[in-house]
C-alpha positions as CSV (number, residue, x, y, z in Angstrom):
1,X,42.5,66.6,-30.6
2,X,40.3,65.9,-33.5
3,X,39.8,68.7,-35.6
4,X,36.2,70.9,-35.4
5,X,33.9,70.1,-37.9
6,X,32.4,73.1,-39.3
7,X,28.8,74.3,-38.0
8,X,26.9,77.6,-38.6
9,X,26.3,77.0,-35.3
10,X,27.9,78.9,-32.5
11,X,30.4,76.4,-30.7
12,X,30.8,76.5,-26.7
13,X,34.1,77.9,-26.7
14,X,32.7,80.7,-27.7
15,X,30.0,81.2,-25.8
16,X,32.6,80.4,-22.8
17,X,34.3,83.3,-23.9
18,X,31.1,85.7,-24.6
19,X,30.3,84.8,-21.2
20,X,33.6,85.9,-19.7
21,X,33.0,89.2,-21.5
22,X,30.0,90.1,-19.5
23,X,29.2,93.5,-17.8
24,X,30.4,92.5,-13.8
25,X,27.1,92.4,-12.2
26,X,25.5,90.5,-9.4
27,X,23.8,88.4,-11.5
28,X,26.6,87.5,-14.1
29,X,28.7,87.1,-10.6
30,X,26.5,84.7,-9.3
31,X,27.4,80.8,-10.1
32,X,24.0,80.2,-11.3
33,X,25.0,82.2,-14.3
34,X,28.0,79.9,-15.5
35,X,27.3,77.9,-18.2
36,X,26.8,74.3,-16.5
37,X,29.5,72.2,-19.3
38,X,32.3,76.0,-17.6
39,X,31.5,75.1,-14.1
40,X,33.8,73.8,-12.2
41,X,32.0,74.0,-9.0
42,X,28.9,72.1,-10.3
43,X,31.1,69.6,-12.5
44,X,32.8,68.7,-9.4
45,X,29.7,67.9,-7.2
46,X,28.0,64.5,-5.8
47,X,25.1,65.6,-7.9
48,X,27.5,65.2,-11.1
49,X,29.5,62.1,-10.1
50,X,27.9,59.8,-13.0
51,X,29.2,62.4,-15.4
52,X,32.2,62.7,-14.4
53,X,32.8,58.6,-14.9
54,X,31.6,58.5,-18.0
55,X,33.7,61.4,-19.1
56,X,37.0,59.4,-17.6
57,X,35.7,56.5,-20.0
58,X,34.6,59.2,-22.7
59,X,37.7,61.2,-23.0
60,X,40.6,58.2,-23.0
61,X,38.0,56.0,-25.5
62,X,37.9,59.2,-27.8
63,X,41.7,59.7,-27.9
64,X,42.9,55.9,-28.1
65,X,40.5,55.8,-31.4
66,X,41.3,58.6,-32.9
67,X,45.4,57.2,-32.6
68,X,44.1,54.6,-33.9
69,X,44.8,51.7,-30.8
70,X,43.2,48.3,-31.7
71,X,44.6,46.1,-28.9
72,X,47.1,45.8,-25.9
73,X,49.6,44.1,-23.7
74,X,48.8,45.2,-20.5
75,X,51.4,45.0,-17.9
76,X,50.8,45.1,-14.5
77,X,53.1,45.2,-11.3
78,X,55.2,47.0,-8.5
79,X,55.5,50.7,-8.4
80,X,58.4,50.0,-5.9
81,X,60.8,47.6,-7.9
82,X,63.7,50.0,-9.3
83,X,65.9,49.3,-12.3
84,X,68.7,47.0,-11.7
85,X,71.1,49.3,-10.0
86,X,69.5,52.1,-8.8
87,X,68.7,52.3,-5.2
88,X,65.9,50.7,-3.5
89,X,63.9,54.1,-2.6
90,X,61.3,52.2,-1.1
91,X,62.4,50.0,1.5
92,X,61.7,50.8,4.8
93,X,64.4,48.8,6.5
94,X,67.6,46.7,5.5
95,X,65.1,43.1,5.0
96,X,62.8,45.1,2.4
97,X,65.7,47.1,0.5
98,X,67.3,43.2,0.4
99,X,64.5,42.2,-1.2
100,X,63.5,45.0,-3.7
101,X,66.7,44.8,-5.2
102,X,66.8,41.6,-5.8
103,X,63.1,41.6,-7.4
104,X,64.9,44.4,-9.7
105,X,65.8,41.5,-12.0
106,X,61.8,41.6,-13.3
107,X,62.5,45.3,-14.7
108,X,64.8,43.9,-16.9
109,X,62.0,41.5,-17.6
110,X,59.4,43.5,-17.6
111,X,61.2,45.9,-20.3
112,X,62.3,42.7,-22.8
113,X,58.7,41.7,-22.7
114,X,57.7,45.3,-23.8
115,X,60.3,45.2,-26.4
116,X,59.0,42.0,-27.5
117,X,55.5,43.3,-28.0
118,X,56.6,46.6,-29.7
119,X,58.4,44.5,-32.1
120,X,55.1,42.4,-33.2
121,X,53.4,46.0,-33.0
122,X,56.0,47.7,-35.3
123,X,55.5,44.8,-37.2
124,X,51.9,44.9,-38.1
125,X,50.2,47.4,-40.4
126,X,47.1,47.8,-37.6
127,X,47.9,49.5,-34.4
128,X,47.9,46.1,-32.1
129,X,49.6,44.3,-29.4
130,X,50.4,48.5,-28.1
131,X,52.3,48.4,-24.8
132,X,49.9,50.0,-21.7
133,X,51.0,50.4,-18.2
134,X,50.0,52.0,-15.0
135,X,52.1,55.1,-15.9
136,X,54.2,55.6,-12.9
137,X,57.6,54.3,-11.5
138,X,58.8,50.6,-11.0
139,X,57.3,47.7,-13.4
140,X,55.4,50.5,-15.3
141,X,58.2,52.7,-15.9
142,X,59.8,49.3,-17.6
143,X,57.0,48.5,-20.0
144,X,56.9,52.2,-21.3
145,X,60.9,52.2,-21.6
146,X,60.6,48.7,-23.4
147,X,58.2,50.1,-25.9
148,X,60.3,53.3,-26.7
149,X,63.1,51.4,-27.1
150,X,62.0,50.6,-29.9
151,X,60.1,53.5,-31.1
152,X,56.8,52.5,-30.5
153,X,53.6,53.9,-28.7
154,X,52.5,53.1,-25.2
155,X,50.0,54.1,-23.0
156,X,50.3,55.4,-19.6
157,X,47.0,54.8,-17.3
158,X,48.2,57.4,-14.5
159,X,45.8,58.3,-11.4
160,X,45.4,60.7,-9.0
161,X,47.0,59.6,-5.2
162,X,47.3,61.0,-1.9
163,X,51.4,61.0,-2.5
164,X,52.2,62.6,-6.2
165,X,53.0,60.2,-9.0
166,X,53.9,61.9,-12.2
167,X,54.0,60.0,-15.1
168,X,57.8,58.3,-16.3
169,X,59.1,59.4,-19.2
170,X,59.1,56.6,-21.3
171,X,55.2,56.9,-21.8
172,X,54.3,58.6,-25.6
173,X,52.7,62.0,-24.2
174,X,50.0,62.2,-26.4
175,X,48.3,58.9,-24.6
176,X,49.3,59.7,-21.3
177,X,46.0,59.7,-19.2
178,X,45.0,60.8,-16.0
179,X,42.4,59.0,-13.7
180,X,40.5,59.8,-11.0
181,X,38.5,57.0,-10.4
182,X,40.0,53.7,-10.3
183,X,36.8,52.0,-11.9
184,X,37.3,53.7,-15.0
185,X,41.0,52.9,-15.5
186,X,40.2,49.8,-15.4
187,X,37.6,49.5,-17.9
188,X,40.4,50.9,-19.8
189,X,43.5,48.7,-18.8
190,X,41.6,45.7,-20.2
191,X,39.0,46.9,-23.3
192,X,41.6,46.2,-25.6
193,X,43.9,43.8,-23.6
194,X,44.9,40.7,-25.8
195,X,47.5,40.0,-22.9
196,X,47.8,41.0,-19.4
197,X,51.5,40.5,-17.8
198,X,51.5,40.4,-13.9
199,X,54.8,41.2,-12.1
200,X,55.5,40.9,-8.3
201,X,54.0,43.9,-6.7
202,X,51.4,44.8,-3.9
203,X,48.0,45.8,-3.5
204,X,47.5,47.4,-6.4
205,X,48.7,44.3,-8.4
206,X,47.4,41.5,-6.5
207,X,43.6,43.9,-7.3
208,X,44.3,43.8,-10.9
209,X,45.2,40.0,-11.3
210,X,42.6,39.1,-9.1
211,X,39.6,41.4,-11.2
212,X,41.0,40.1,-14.5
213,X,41.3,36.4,-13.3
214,X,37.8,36.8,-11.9
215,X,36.6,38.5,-15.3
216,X,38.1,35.0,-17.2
217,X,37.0,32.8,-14.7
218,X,33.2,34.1,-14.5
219,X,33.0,34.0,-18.3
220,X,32.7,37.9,-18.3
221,X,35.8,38.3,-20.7
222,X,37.4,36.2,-23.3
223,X,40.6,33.8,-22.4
224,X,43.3,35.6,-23.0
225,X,46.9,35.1,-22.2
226,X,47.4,35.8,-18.6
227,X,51.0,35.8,-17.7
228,X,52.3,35.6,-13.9
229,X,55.8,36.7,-13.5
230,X,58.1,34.6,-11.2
231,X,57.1,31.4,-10.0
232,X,59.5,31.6,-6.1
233,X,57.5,35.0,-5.8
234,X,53.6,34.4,-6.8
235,X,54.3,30.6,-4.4
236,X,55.0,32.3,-1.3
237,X,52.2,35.2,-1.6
238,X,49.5,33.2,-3.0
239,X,48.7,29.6,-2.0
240,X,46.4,28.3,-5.0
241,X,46.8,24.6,-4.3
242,X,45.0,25.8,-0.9
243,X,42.4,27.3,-2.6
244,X,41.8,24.4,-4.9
245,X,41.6,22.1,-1.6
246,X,39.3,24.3,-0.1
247,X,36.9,23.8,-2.8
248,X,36.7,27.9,-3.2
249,X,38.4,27.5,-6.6
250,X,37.7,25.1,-9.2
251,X,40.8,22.3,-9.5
252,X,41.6,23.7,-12.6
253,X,41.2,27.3,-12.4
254,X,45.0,27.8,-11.9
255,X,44.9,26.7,-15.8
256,X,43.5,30.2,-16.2
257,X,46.9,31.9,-15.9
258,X,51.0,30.5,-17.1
259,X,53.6,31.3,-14.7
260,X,56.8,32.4,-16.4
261,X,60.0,33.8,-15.4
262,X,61.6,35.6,-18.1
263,X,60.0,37.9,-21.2
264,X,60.9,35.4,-23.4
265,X,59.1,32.4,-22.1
266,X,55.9,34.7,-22.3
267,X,56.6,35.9,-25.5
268,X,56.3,32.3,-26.9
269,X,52.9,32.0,-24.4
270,X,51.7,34.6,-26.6
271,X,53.1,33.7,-30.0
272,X,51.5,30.5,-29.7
273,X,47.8,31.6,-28.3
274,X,47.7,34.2,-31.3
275,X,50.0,32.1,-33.9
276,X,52.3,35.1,-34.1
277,X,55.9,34.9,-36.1
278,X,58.9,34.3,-34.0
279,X,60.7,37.8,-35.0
280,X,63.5,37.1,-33.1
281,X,65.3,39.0,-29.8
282,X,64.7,43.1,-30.1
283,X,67.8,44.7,-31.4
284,X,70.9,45.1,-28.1
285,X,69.5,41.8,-26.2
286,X,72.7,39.5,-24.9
C-alpha cells in the first residue's frame, strides 16, 4: 500500500481507534455511533450497494497503478481442466472424466502461451503484455504458472462462490484480488487487455467470450486480438456458420476472433497485430 502522505490533519485510523477507546455506554454502544467509513453493518447494506462497486473498481485500479500494470493478456477458460496427469477431479461420470483429460492438453497450452507473454513482458522496460487470469484452478492456474515460470507478474481476478475457490499459487500475492461482484471483475479483466485468450470451458467462459466479442463487435472496445483455443472444441459447442445463416450475425463477424490450437500459433497472432519481435521458445520448451 501506498505510503501516507503527511497531514496535520487527524487521519481515520485514528479516529477508528479513539473511537474504540470510548467509555462503554449506551450511546457509544449503539451502531449509530460507528463512524460510517468502520461500519460494517451499514457498508454492507442495499442502501450502500453503489459504494461498494465502485470500491471493487476503486481498490484493484489503485493497486494495479501503483505496481505499475500498463496492459494485459487476459486468459480465459475452464476451472475444471487439470494439468496433464493429474486426475480429472471434476468429472461426474467415466464420459466426462474421458473427456477432461483429454482437454488437459490446453493446460500445457494455456501455460506456453503465458510463458510466451511473460517473455515479451520481461522484455520491455514498461509493465505490458502482464499475464491476468481468473485466479482459481484449471486454465487459470496455467496462465499464472506460465507467468512465474519465468519470473514474472500476473494477476489473479478471484471471486467470491457458493463452493470455496482459493486462489492457486502461481498468482504474484501482491495483485491477487478478490471480487464480489462479477460486474466489476470484468471491468477489470479487460481495461487493460491487449489480448484476450479463450480456452474450452463452461459457463463462465462461453460469458466472457461472448461480452468481449460483443464489446468488439458493437464498437464499444477497440479490435484486439481475440484468440479461440481449439478449433474440434469451439465447432461442436458453438455453431457460427448457423448464426451467420440466420442473419443474427453479420457474415463476417467470425473475422472478429482467430481460432488456434497451440500457444505458439497465437503468439504469432499477436506478434503480428502489435509487430512484436519473435524472441524465440521460453527457456525448457521441447
Amino acid at each position: 500500500m501506498a505510503k501516507r502522505r503527511p497531514t496535520p490533519l487527524r487521519t481515520s485510523e485514528q479516529d477508528v481507534a479513539a473511537s474504540k477507546r470510548a467509555p462503554q455506554t449506551p450511546q457509544t454502544q449503539s451502531p449509530a455511533f460507528r463512524l460510517a467509513f468502520a461500519d460494517d453493518d451499514f457498508l454492507t447494506s442495499e442502501d450502500t450497494r453503489g459504494i461498494r462497486f465502485q470500491l471493487e473498481y476503486q481498490k484493484t485500479e489503485h493497486r494495479l497503478r501503483e505496481h505499475g500494470i500498463n496492459s494485459t493478456v487476459v486468459l480465459f477458460g475452464g476451472a475444471r481442466i487439470p494439468e496433464p496427469g493429474k486426475p480429472a477431479w471434476a468429472a461426474k461420470n467415466e464420459t466426462q472424466k474421458k473427456n477432461l483429460e483429454l482437454a488437459s492438453r490446453y493446460y500445457d497450452e494455456a501455460r506456453r502461451f503465458a510463458q510466451l507473454a511473460a517473455m515479451t513482458s520481461n522484455s520491455l522496460d514498461d509493465k505490458e503484455f502482464v499475464v491476468v487470469t481468473g485466479g482459481g484452478p484449471g486454465v487459470m492456474e496455467a496462465g499464472n504458472r506460465g507467468a512465474a515460470d519465468l519470473g514474472a507478474q500476473s494477476i489473479g481476478l478471484n471471486i467470491v462462490l457458493p463452493h470455496e475457490q482459493a486462489p492457486n499459487l502461481f498468482v504474484t500475492p501482491e495483485l491477487s484480488f478478490n471480487f464480489h461482484y462479477f460486474a466489476t471483475r470484468k471491468i477489470h479483466f479487460l481495461l487493460r487487455a491487449k489480448v484476450v485468450a479463450i480456452f474450452p470451458g463452461g459457463f463462465g467462459t462461453l460469458d466472457e467470450f461472448f461480452e468481449t466479442l460483443t464489446l468488439i463487435q458493437t464498437g464499444r472496445m477497440e479490435r484486439i486480438p481475440l484468440l479461440l483455443f481449439g478449433a474440434e472444441f469451439w465447432g461442436k459447442v458453438i455453431n457460427f456458420e448457423a448464426l451467420a445463416e440466420a442473419g443474427t450475425i453479420a457474415p463476417t463477424d467470425p473475422d472478429l476472433f482467430t481460432v488456434v490450437d497451440t500457444a505458439q500459433q497465437g503468439w504469432d497472432v499477436v506478434r503480428a497485430f502489435y509487430e512484436l519481435p519473435d524472441l524465440g521458445p521460453p527457456p525448457g520448451w521441447k
